[in-house]
N, C-alpha and C positions, 0 to 999 in steps of 0.2 A: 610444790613450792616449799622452801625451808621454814621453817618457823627465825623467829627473832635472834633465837638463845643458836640455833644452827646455822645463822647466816655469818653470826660473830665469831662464831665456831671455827668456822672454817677462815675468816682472815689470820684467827689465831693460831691454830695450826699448819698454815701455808708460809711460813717463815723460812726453812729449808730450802722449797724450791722456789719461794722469790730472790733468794736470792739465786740461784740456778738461770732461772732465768732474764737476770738483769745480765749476768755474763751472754747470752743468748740474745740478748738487746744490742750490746753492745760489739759484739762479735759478728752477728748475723744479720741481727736488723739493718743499724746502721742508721739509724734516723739522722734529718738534717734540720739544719736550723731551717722554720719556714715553712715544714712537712706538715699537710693534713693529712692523719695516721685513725684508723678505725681499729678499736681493739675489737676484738669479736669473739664474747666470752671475757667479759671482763672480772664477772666473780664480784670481788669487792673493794676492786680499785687501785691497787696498791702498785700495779704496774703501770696501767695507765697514768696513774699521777708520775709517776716515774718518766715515761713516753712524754707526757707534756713539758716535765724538766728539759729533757733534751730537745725538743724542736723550739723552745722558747717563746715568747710573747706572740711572734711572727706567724706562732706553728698553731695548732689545733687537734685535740685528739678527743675520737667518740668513745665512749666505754657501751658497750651494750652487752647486752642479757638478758635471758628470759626469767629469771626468778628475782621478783618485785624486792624480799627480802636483802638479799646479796646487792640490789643496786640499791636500798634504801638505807644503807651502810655505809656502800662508794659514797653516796650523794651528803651525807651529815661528816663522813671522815673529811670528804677532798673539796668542802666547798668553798673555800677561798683560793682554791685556784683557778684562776679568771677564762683559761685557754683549753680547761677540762669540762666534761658535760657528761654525763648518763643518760641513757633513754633506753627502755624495755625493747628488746628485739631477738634478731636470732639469724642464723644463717639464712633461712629461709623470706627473713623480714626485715631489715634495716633501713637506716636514714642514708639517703642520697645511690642507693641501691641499683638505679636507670640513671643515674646523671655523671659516671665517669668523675667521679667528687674527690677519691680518693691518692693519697702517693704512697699508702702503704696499706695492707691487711695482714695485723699482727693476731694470731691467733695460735695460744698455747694449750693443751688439754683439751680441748674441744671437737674436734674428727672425728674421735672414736664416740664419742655421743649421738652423732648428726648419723642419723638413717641414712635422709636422702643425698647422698656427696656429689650428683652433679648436679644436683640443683643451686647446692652448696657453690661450688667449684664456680657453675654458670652467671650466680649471682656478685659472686666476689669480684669477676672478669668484668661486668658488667658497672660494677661499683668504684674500680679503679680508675685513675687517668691512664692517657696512653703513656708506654713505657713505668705506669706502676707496677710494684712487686704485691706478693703475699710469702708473711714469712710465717711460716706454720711449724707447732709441736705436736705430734701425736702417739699413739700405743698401736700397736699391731697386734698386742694378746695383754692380755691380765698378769701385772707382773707376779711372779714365784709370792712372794711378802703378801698384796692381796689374796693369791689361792689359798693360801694356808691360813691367813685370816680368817677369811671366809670362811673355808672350810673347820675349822677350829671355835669359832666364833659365834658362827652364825647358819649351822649347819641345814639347819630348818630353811631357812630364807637363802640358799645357794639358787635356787632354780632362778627365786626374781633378782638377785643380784648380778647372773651372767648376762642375765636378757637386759639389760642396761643397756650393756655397750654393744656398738654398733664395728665393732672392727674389719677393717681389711688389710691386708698387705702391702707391704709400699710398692711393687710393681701394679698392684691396682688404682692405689691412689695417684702412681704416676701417670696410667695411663687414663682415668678420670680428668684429671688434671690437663695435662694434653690434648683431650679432645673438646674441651672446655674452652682450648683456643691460648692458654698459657705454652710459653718455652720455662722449660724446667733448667733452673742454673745450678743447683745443688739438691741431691736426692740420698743422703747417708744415714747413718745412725752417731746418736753420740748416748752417753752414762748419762741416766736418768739421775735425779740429785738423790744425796743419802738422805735415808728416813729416819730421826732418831726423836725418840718420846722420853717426856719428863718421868711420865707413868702408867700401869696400863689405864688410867680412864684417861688421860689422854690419846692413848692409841684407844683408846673407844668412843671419846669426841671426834679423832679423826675419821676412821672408818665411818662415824655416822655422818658428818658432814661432805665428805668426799663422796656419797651417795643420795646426795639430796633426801636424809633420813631414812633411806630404804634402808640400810642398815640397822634391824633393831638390837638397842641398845639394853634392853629387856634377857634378850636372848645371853647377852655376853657377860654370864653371871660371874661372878667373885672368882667362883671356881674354875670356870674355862679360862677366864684372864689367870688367874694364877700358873695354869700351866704353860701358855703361850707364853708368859713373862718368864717360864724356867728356859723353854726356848732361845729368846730372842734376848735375856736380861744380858749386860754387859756387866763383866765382874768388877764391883766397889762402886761403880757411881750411880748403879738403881735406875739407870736408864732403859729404854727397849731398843735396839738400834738393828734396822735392816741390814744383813751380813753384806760383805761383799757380793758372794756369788750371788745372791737374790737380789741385787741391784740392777735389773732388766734394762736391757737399753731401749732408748725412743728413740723415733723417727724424726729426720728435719726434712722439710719440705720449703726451697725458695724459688721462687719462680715469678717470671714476667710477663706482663703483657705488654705484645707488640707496637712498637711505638705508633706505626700507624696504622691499629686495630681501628 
């Protein structure tokens, strides 16, 4: 679980790819007015608030997550919106999960976390109405920017930082996916959004919140951040910014359940 100061942490440095994936919303999702949408992995809210703007009064959107922190932030940031709700969960555990409740499963980052992916996969089917989608973001490897982070950073703690993530290939998650009883409508890659830091303790608040504090932040003295910042500095404006070529691409995943599943 994140602590207080790491939950906040991380809404603050997720500004880059919220906005990434608000185009991702609005591209891919496709929400409608109306639409009961479960975000899955909601982090600290800021999309899901976003999701409730667009299906409006009519609509309804769950934000859920397993880390008490990250939703006790959603819930004090987004509570006057009437048609948004938080509750602790997880792929493996949500609200309306057996009752076919849903018309969309938006989940961004979150795959490559999740061990079990057909359980995952089986539960989302299950949590859909018929003819609902799930529009999913995920990682296939650790992008170039984290490896060398890590490795640069947090050299000592590489072993428990890999064993994190749960990754597979997207021919695997297709065929997860697939046999889970979904028809798959898009299966591609697009550009992960650019990373760029005020400073290196920001790029050291990130890395530690993007890892639910496995990151130590102990480790990433003055002196390793000074050289990773000769690296990555951008010349005159004292920022740290992920080059192009280390800008990895992710995977999108949209897919539907059978109308008369």
């Amino acid at each position: 679980m994140l602590s207080d100061k790491s939950a906040e942490g991380s809404q603050q440095n997720s500004t880059p790819i919220r906005e990434k994936v608000k185009q991702f919303v609005q591209n891919e999702v496709k929400p409608c007015k109306g639409d009961v949408i479960l975000d899955l992995g909601c982090g600290t809210g800021a999309v899901s608030a976003y999701l409730a703007e667009l299906v409006g009064q009519e609509g309804k959107v769950l934000g859920v997550d397993p880390d008490k922190q990250r939703l006790k932030v959603a819930q004090e940031s987004y509570k006057g919106i009437k048609n948004l709700s938080f509750v602790e969960g997880s792929t493996s555990n949500f609200p309306g999960m057996d009752s076919g409740t849903y018309d969309i499963i938006y989940s961004y980052g979150v795959l490559h976390w999740v061990q079990n992916k057909e359980e995952a996969f089986t539960n989302m089917f299950r949590g859909l109405k018929p003819a609902g989608k799930i529009a999913a973001v995920y990682g296939e490897h650790l992008p170039t920017f984290f490896v060398r982070g890590f490795r640069e950073l947090n050299a000592e703690n590489w072993d428990r930082l890999l064993d994190m993530f749960k990754f597979k290939s997207m021919a695997e998650i297709e065929r997860i996916c697939a046999a889970a009883g979904f028809s798959i409508l898009k299966s591609c890659h697009i550009q992960s959004p650019l990373l760029e830091f005020e400073s290196a303790d920001h790029l050291r608040s990130f890395f530690w919140s993007a890892t639910n504090g496995v990151f130590d932040r102990q480790l990433a003295t003055d002196t390793r951040l000074a050289r990773f910042y000769d690296l990555y500095s951008t010349e005159g404006s004292g920022k740290i910014r992920c080059p192009p070529e280390e800008n990895d691409l992710v995977s999108v995943l949209i897919a539907v359940k059978p109308d008369k599943a």
